[in-house]
C-alpha positions in Angstrom: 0.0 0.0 0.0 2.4 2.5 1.0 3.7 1.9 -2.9 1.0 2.6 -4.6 0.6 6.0 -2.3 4.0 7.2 -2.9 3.6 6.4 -7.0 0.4 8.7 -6.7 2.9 11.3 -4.7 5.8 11.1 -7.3 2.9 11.4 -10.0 0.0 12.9 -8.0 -1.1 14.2 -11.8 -1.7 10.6 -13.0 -4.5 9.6 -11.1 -2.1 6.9 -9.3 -4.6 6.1 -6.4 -6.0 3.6 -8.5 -3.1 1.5 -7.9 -3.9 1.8 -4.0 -7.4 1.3 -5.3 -6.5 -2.0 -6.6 -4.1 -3.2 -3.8 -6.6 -2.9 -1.1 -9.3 -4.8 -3.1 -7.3 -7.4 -3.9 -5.6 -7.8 -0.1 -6.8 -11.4 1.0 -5.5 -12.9 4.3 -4.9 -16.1 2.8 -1.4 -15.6 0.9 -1.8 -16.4 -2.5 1.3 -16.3 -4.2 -0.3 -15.3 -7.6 -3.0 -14.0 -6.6 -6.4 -15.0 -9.0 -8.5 -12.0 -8.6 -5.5 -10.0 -9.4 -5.0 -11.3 -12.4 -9.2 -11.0 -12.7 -9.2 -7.4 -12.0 -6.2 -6.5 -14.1 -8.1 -8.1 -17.3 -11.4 -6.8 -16.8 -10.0 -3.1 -16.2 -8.4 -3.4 -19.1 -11.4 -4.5 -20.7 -13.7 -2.4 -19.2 -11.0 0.8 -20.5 -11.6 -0.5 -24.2 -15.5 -0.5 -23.4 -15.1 3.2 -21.8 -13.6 4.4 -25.2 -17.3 4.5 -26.3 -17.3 7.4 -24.5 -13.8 9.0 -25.8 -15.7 9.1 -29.8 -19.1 9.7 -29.2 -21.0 11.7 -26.8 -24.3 9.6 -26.9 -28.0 10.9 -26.6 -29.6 11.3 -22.9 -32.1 8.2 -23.0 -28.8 6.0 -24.6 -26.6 7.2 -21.9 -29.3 6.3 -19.3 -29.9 3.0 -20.4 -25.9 2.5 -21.0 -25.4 3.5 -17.2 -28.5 1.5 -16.0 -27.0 -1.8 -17.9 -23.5 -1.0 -16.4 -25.1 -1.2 -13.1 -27.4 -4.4 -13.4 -24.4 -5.9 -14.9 -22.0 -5.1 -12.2 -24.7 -6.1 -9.7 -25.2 -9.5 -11.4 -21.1 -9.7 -12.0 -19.9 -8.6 -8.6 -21.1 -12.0 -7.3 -20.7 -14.2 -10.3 -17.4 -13.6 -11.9 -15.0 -10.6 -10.7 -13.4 -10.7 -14.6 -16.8 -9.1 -15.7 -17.7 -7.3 -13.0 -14.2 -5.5 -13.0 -15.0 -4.9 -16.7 -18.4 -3.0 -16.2 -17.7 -1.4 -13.2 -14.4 0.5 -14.9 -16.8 2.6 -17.6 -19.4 3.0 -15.0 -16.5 4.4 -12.8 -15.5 6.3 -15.3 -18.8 7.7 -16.3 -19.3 8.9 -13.1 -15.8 10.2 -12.4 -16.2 12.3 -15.7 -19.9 14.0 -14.6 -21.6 12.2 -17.5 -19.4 14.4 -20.2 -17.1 12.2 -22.1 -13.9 11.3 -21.1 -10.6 12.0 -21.6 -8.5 8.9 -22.9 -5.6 10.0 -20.4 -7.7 9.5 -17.2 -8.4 5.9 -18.9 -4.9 5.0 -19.5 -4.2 6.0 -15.6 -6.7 3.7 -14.7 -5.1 0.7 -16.5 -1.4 1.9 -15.9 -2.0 2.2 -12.1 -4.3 -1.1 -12.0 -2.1 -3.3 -13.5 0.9 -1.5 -11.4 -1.0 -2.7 -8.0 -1.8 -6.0 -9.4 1.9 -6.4 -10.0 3.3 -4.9 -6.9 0.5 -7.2 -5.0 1.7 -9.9 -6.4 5.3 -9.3 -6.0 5.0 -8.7 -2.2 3.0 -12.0 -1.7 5.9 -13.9 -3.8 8.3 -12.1 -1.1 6.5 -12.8 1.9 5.4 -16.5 0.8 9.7 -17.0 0.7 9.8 -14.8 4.2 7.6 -17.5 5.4 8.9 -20.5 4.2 12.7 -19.1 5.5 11.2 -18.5 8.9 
């Protein structure tokens, strides 16, 4: 954690907090050396970025946007529970929907979010490698 807070104080103009974001969703008490739902959330936000850039060419009509946001949000319901791939993936435009006030989005705010997300799936997954060998030494 206290990596992904200094990356966002280096870079504080990069939206780096998602990488804390990320580490403290994915933080299990069972040590996982490669964590699954890292690897989960890293894929789905990255998917869930290339469904965003529907908002990045095309501003759509009220009623469209309303329905898009509504389907986000039955779908990350429905996903949350199911499969965290999925629900990673509709929850990132939803995010980002919401982040931007319902105007579109800049496509540098989305690379952020899948910079910093995969950054604190890696360093998640690095520290558990180095604590499951601290372990196993001890």
């Amino acid at each position: 954690m206290a990596l992904t807070l200094a990356m966002d104080g280096f870079w504080p103009e990069r939206h780096a907090l998602w990488a804390a974001l990320t580490v403290a969703l994915l933080c299990r008490r069972q040590l996982e050396p490669v964590p699954i739902r890292a690897s989960q959330r890293a894929l789905g936000a990255a998917l869930g970025v290339l469904l965003s850039c529907l908002f990045l060419f095309h501003t759509p009509s009220r009623g469209a946007f309303i329905l898009f946001l509504a389907g986000l949000g039955i779908a990350s319901m429905v996903a949350r529970r199911h499969n965290y791939m999925l629900y990673s993936m509709v929850a990132t435009p939803l995010i980002m929907v919401l982040v931007g006030g319902g105007r579109p989005i800049g496509e540098a705010i989305l690379v952020d979010r899948l910079v910093s997300t995969v950054a604190g799936a890696v360093l998640l997954v690095a520290v558990n490698v180095v604590v499951a060998k601290m372990i196993k030494i001890l």
